[in-house]
C-alpha positions as CSV (number, residue, x, y, z in Angstrom):
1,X,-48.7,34.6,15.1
2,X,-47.0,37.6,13.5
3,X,-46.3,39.1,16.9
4,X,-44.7,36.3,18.2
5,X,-42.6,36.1,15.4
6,X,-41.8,39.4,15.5
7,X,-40.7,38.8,19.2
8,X,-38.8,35.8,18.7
9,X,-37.1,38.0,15.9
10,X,-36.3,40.8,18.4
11,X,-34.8,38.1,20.7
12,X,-32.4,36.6,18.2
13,X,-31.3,39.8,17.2
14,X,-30.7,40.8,20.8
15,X,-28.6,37.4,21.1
16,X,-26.6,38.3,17.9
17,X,-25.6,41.7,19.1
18,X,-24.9,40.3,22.5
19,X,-22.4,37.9,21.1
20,X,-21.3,40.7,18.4
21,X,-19.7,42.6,21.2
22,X,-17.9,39.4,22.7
23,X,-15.7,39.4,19.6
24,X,-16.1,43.0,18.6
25,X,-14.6,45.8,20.9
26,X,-17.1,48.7,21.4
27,X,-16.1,51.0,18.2
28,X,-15.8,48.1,15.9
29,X,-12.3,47.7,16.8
30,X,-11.2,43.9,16.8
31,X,-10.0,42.5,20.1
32,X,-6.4,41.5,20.0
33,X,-3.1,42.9,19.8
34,X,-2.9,45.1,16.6
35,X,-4.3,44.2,13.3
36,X,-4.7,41.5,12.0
37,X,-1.1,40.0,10.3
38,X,0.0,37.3,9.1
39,X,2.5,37.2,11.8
40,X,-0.6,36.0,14.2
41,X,-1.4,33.3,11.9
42,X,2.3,32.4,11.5
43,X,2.8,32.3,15.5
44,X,-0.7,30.3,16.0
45,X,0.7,27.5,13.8
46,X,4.0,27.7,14.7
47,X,3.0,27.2,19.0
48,X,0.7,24.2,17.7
49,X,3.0,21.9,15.4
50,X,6.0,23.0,17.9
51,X,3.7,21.1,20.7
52,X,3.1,18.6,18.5
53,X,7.0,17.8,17.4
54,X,8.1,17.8,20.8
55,X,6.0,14.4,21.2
56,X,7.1,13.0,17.8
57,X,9.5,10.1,20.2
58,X,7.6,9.4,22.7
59,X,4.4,8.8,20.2
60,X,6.6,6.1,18.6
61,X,7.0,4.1,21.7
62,X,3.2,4.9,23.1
63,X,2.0,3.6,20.0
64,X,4.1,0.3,19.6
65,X,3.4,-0.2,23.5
66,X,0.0,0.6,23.4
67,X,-0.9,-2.0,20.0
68,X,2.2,-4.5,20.6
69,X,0.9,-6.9,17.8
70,X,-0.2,-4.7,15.3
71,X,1.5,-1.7,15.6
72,X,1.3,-0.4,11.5
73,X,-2.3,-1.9,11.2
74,X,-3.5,0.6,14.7
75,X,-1.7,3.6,13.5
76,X,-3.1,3.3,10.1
77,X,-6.2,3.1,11.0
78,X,-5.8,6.2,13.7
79,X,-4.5,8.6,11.2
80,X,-6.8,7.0,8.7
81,X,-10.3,8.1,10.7
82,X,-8.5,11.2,11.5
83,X,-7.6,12.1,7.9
84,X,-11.1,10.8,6.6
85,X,-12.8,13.1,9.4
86,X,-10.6,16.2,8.3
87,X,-11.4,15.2,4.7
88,X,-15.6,15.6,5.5
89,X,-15.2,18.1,8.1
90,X,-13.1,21.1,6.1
91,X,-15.2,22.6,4.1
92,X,-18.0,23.2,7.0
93,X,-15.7,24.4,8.9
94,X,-14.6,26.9,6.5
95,X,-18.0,27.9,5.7
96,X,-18.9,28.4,8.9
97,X,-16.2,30.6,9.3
98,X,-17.3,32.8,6.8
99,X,-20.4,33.7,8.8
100,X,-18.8,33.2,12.4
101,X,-15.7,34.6,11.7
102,X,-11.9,33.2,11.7
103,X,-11.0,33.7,15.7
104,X,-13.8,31.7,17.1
105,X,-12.2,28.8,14.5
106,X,-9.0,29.3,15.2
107,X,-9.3,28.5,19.0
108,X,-12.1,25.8,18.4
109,X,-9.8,23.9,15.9
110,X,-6.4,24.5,18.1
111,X,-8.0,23.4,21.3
112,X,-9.2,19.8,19.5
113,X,-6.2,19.5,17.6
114,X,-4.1,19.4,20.9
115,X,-6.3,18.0,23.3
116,X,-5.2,14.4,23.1
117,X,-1.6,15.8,24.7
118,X,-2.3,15.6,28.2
119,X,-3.6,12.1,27.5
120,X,-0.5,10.7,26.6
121,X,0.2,9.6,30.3
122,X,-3.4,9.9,31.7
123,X,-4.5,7.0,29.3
124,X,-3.0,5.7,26.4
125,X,-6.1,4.0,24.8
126,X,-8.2,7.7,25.3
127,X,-5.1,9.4,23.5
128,X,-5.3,7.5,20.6
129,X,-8.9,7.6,20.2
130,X,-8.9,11.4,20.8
131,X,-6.7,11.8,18.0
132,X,-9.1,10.0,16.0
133,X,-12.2,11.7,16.8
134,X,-10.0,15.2,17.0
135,X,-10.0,15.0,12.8
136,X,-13.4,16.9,12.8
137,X,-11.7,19.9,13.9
138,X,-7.9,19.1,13.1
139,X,-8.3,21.5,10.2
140,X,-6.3,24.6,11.2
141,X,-4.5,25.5,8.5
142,X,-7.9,25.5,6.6
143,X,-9.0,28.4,8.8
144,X,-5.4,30.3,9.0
145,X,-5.3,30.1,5.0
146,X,-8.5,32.0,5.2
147,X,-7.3,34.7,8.5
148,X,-4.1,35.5,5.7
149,X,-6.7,35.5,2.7
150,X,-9.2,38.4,4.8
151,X,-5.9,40.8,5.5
152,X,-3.7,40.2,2.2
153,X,-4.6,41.9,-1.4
154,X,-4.1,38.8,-4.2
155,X,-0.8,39.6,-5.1
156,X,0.6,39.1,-1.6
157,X,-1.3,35.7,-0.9
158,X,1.3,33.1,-2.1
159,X,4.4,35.0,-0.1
160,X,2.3,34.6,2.8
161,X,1.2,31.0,2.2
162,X,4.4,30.3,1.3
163,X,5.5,31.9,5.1
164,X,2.5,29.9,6.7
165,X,4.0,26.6,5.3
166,X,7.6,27.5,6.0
167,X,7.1,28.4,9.9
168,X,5.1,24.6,9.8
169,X,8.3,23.3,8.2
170,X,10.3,25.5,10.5
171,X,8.4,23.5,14.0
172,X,8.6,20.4,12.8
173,X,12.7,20.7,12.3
174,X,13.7,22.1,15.5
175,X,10.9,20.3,17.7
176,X,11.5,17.1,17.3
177,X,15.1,16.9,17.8
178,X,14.2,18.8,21.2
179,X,11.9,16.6,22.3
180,X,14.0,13.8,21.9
181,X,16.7,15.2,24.1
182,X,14.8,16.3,27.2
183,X,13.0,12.5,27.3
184,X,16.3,10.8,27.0
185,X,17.2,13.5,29.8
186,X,14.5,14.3,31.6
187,X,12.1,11.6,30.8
188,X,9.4,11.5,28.6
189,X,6.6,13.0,31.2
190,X,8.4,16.7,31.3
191,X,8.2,16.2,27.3
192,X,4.5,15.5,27.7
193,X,4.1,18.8,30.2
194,X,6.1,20.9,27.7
195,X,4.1,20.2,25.1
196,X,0.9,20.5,26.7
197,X,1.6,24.0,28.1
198,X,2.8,24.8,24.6
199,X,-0.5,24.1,23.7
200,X,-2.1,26.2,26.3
201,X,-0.2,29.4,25.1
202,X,-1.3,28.7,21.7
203,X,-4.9,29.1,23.1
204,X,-4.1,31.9,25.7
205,X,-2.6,33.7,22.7
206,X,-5.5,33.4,20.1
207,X,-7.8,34.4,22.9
208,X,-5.5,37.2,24.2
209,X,-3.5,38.5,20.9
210,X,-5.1,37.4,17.6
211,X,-7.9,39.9,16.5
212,X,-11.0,38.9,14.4
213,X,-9.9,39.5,10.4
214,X,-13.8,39.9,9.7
215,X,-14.9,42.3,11.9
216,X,-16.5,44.7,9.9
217,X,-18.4,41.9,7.7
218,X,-20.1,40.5,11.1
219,X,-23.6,42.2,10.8
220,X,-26.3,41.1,12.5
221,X,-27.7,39.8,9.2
222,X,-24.5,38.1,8.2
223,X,-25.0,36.0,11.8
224,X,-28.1,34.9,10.4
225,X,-27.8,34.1,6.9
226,X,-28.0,30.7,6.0
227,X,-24.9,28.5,5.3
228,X,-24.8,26.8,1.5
229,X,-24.9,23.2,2.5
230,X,-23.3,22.9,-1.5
231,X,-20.3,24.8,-0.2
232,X,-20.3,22.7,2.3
233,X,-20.4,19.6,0.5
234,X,-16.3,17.9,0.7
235,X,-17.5,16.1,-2.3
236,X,-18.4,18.9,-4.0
237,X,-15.3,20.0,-5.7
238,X,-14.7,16.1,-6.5
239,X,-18.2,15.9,-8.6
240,X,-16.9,18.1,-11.4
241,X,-13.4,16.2,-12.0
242,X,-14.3,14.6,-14.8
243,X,-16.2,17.6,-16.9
244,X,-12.6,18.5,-18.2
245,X,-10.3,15.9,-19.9
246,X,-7.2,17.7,-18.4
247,X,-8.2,18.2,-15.0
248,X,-9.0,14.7,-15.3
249,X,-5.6,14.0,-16.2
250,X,-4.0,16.3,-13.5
251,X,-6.5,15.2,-10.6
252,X,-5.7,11.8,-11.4
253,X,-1.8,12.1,-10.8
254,X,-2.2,13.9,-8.1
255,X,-4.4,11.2,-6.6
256,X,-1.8,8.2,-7.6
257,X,0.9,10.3,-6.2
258,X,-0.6,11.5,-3.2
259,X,-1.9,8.2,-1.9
260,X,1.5,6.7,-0.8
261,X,2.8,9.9,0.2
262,X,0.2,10.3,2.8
263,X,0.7,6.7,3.9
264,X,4.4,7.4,4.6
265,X,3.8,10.1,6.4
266,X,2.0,8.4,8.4
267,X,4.1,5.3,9.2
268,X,7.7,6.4,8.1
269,X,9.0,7.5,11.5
270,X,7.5,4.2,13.1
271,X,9.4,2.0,10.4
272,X,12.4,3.9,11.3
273,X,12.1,3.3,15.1
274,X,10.6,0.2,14.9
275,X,12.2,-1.7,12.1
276,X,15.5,0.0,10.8
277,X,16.8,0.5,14.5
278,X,16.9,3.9,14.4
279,X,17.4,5.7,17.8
280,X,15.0,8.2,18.8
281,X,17.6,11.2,18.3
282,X,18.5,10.0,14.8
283,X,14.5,10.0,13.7
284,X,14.5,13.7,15.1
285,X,18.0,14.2,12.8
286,X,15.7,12.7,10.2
287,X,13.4,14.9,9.9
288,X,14.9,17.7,10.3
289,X,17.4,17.2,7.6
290,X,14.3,16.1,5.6
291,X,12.4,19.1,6.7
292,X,15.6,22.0,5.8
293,X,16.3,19.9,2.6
294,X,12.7,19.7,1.3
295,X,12.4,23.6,2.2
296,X,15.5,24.4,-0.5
297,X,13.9,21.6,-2.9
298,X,10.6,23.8,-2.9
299,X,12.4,26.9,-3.3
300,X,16.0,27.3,-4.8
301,X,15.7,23.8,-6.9
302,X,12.0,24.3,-7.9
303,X,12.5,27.8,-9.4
304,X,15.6,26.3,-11.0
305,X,13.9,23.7,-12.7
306,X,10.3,25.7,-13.7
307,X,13.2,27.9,-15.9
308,X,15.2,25.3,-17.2
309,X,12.8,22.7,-18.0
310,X,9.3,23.7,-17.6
311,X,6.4,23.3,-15.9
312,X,4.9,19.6,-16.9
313,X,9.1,18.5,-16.9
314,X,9.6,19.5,-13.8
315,X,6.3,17.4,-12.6
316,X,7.7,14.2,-14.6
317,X,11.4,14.6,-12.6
318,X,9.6,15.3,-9.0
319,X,7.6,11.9,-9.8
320,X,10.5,10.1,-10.9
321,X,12.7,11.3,-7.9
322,X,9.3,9.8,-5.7
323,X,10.1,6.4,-7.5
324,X,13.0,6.5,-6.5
325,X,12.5,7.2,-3.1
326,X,9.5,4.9,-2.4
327,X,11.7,1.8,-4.3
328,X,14.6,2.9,-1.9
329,X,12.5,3.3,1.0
330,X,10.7,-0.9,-0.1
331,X,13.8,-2.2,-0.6
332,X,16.4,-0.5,1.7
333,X,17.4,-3.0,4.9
334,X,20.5,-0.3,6.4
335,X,19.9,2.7,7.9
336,X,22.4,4.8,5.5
337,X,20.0,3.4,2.7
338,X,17.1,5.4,4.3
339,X,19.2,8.5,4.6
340,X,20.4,8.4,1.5
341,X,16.5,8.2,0.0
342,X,15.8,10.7,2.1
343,X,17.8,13.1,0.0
344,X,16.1,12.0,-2.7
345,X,12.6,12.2,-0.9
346,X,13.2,15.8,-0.4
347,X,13.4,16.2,-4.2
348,X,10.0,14.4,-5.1
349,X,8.4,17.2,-2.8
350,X,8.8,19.6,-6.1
351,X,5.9,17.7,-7.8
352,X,2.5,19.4,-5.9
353,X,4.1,23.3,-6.1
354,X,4.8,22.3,-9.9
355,X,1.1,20.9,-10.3
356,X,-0.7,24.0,-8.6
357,X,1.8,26.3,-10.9
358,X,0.3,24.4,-13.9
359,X,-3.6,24.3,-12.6
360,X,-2.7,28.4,-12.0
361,X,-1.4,28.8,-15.7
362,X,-3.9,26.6,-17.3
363,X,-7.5,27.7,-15.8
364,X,-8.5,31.0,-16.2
365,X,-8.5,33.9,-13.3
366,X,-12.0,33.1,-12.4
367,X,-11.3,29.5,-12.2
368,X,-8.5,29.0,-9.9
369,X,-10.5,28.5,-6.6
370,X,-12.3,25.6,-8.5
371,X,-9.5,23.7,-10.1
372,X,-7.4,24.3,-6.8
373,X,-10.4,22.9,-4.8
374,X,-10.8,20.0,-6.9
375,X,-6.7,18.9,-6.1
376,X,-7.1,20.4,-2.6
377,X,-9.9,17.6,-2.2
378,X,-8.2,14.6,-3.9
379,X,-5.4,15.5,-1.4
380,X,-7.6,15.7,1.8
381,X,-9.2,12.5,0.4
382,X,-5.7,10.4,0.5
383,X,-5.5,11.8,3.9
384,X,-7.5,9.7,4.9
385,X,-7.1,6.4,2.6
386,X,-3.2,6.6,2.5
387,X,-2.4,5.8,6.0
388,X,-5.2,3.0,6.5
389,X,-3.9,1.7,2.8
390,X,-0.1,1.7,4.3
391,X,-1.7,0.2,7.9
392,X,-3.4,-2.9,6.5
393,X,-0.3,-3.7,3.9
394,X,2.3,-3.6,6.7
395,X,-0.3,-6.0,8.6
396,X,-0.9,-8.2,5.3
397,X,3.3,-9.1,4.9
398,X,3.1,-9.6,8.7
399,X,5.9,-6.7,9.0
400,X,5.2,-6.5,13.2
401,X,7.4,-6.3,15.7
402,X,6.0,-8.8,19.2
403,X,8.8,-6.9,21.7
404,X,9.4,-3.5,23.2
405,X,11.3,-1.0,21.6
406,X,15.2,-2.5,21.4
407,X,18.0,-1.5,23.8
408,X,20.4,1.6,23.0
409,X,24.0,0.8,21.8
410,X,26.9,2.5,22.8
411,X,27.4,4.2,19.7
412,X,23.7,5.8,19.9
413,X,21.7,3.8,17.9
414,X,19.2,1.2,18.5
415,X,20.9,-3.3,18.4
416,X,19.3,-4.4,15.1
417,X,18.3,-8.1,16.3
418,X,18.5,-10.9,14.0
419,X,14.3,-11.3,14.2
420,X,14.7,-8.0,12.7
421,X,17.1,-8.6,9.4
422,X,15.5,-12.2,8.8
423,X,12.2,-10.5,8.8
424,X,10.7,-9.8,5.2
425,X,14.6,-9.6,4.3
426,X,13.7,-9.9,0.6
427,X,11.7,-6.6,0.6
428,X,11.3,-5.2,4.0
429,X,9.1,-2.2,3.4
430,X,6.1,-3.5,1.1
431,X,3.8,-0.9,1.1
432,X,6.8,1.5,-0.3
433,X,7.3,-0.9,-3.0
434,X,3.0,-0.5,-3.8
435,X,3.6,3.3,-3.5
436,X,6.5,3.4,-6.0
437,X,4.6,1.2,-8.2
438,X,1.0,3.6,-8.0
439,X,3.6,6.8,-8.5
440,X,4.4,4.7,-12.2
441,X,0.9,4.5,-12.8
442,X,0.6,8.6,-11.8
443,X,3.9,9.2,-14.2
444,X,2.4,7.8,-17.4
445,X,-1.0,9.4,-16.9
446,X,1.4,12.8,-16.0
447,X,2.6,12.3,-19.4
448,X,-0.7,12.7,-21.4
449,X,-1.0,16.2,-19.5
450,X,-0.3,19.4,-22.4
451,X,2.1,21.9,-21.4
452,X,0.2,25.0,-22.5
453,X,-3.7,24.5,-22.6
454,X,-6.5,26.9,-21.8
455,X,-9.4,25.5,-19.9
456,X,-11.6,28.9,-20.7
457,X,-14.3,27.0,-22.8
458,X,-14.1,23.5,-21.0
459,X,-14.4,25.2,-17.4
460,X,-17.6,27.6,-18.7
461,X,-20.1,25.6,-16.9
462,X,-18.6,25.8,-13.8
463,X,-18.8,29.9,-13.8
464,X,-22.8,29.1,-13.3
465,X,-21.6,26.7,-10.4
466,X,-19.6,28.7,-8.4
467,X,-21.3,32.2,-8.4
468,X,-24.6,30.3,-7.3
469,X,-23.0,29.2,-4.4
470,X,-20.2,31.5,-3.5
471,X,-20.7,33.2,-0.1
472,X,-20.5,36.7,-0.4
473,X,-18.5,37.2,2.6
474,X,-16.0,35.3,1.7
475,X,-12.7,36.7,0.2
476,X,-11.9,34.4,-2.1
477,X,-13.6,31.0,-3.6
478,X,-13.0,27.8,-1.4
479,X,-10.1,25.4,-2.5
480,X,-8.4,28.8,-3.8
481,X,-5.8,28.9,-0.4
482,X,-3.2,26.4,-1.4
483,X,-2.1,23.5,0.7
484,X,1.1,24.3,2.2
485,X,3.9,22.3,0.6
486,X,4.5,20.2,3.9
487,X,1.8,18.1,5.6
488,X,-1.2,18.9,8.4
489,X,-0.3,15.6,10.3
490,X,1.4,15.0,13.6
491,X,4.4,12.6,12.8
């Protein structure tokens, strides 16, 4: 019995070192080009949300084509499943790539993510549920946040976050507004083959240029070690909200705020296309005037404002600017109304980098991966509740549309039939109104939040909770890689 333990030991270590060298150059040099840099994590997302702009149109019609009757209700639940499997699925994956390392992740999450593309025109009905399904490994900024974490000291971690979320910004700006173009042109088939062999290079690239960022930590005993099904746990982090009155407080807004915002993310550009009559070029101007004026909201303003008026201030105006915008957004029935709130929109987007700049000055050193983790899961929970929530209110006030997308007018946009401005002309866009009215609810509980606290004694326990689970391979706690400041979703 020992023996053949023994041999089945030999045997799995053989396999290990066998699939050590795969990965690992002999020397212990990573394959790739160079070392590891942010710049391959920048390129790797930037080649994947490019794909995935370029398709932003023709998504619009597929979907309204594809679910005539319900068109909001469908996509809701789509993005819902996908968000909800993204939501249980992150933290696994992230543990996994502890022990596994961050290149065999990189390509296993890019190759899911955009493998629905090609399905576009192959099959509809498969694209959409390939999407769904696709959440379990649609996590990719999950794994590049922790490629940047394995090669950056912690002083240079939030300039590179910050240039991992402004490349994403950056794709989604440009692509679009190209994608739009060449299917007006072209047709929306060469948009679909673009995109795909976008894709493609994104995978020949991580296979071919991205180097492993834990090389030196894959022993043969870190292969084996076992994974900490607690680490692993998505509800983990949401288990110890309440042990803390003012994470309680924070975790809350964020969770009232969050929740509509992920819902319009979801739906927005549909309502635009499908309701408001905008063409397909202006929802690509759309965004990216959202996308360049959110970027110098996040930036230029939000520095600004931190100065001026504080931290828990500058929260209060970013949630009172999302009011704004989601009451615009409900009650708006002319296109200049939604680009005016879109201005405005770009200014709510202050309120999550002024939250995770008050979790970072409130919770001790020790205690930032925990309190990070803790919003980073209310977030990824929304993901997945916002867009069903939008879905089935949209499909509640009967705000459908039971024909194709509308001709083009000469002047560019979209003829705006009289179905359309008779329909729900008293508040066209309810679940905005709901979403304004759960950002109140997030506002007064924002205003029971202290501007200067210390969470040293309330957050004592939790020093027991994360060192017995903390995988020592990993650089830095889980949760502590912030979100980027613009979403993981395909518009």
């Amino acid at each position: 019995m020992t023996q053949g333990g023994k041999k089945k030991k030999r045997a799995v270590n053989r396999s290990i070192m066998l699939a050590k060298k795969i990965i690992i150059k002999d020397g212990g040099t990573p394959q790739g080009i160079g070392s590891p840099s942010v710049y391959h994590a920048v390129i790797v997302i930037f080649l994947e949300f490019f794909a995935w702009g370029l398709l932003t149109a023709p998504t619009l019609v597929v979907l309204h084509e594809t679910f005539p009757k319900h068109t909001f209700l469908m996509n809701g639940l789509i993005q819902g499943v996908k968000g909800l499997l993204s939501f249980l699925s992150a933290p696994l994956i992230g543990a996994l790539s502890d022990v596994w390392g961050r290149k065999s992740f990189l390509l296993l999450t890019v190759f899911f993510t955009c493998a629905p593309i090609p399905l576009m025109k192959i099959s509809p009905w498969w694209y959409f549920a390939v999407i769904s399904v696709s959440g379990v490994f649609a996590v990719t900024f999950s794994v590049v946040f922790a490629y940047v974490a394995d090669i950056t000291q912690e002083h240079e971690r939030s300039m590179a976050y910050g240039l991992v979320s402004a490349t994403f910004a950056a794709s989604l700006v440009t692509s679009p507004a190209i994608g739009a173009y060449l299917g007006r042109v072209y047709g929306d088939s060469l948009v679909v083959v673009l995109a795909t062999a976008i894709a493609l290079l994104d995978i020949c690239f991580i296979l071919v240029a991205v180097p492993e960022s834990l090389p030196e930590k894959m022993r043969p005993a870190s292969w084996g070690a076992p994974i900490s099904w607690e680490q692993a746990d998505p509800f983990a982090s949401l288990k110890k909200v309440g042990q803390d009155s003012i994470v309680l407080l924070i975790c809350i807004t964020v969770f009232l705020s969050y929740l509509p915002e992920a819902g319009q993310y979801s739906s927005f550009f549909l309502y635009l296309r499908q309701i408001m009559g905008f063409s397909s070029e202006s929802v690509a101007a759309f965004i990216a005037v959202l996308g360049i004026l959110s970027i110098i909201a996040q930036t230029i303003v939000l520095s600004l404002l931190m100065r001026s008026i504080g931290n828990k201030n500058t929260i209060l105006l970013g949630l009172g600017f999302q009011i704004l915008q989601l009451a615009w957004y409900g009650f708006g029935s002319e296109p200049w109304m939604m680009w005016a709130a879109g201005a405005v929109a770009a200014m709510s987007s202050i309120t999550f980098p002024a939250v995770s700049a008050l979790v970072s000055r409130t919770a001790d050193a020790d205690q930032q991966g925990v309190v990070q983790g803790m919003i980073t899961g209310i977030r990824g929970l929304c993901n997945g509740l916002g867009p069903a929530l939008y879905g089935f209110i949209f499909y509640i006030f009967h705000v459908e549309l039971n024909e194709l997308p509308m001709p083009e007018s000469p002047s560019g946009g979209t003829v705006v039939t009289q179905y359309q401005l008779q329909q729900n002309s008293i508040i066209p866009g309810p679940p905005f109104l709901f979403g304004a009215c759960s950002v109140l609810l997030a506002l007064l509980v924002a205003l029971f939040i202290p501007e200067h606290t210390n969470l040293t004694v309330r957050s004592s326990n939790w020093k027991k909770h994360c060192g017995s689970h903390g995988h020592p391979h990993s650089p830095q706690a889980p949760g502590e890689a912030k979100e980027p400041l613009l979403q993981d979703t395909n518009v």
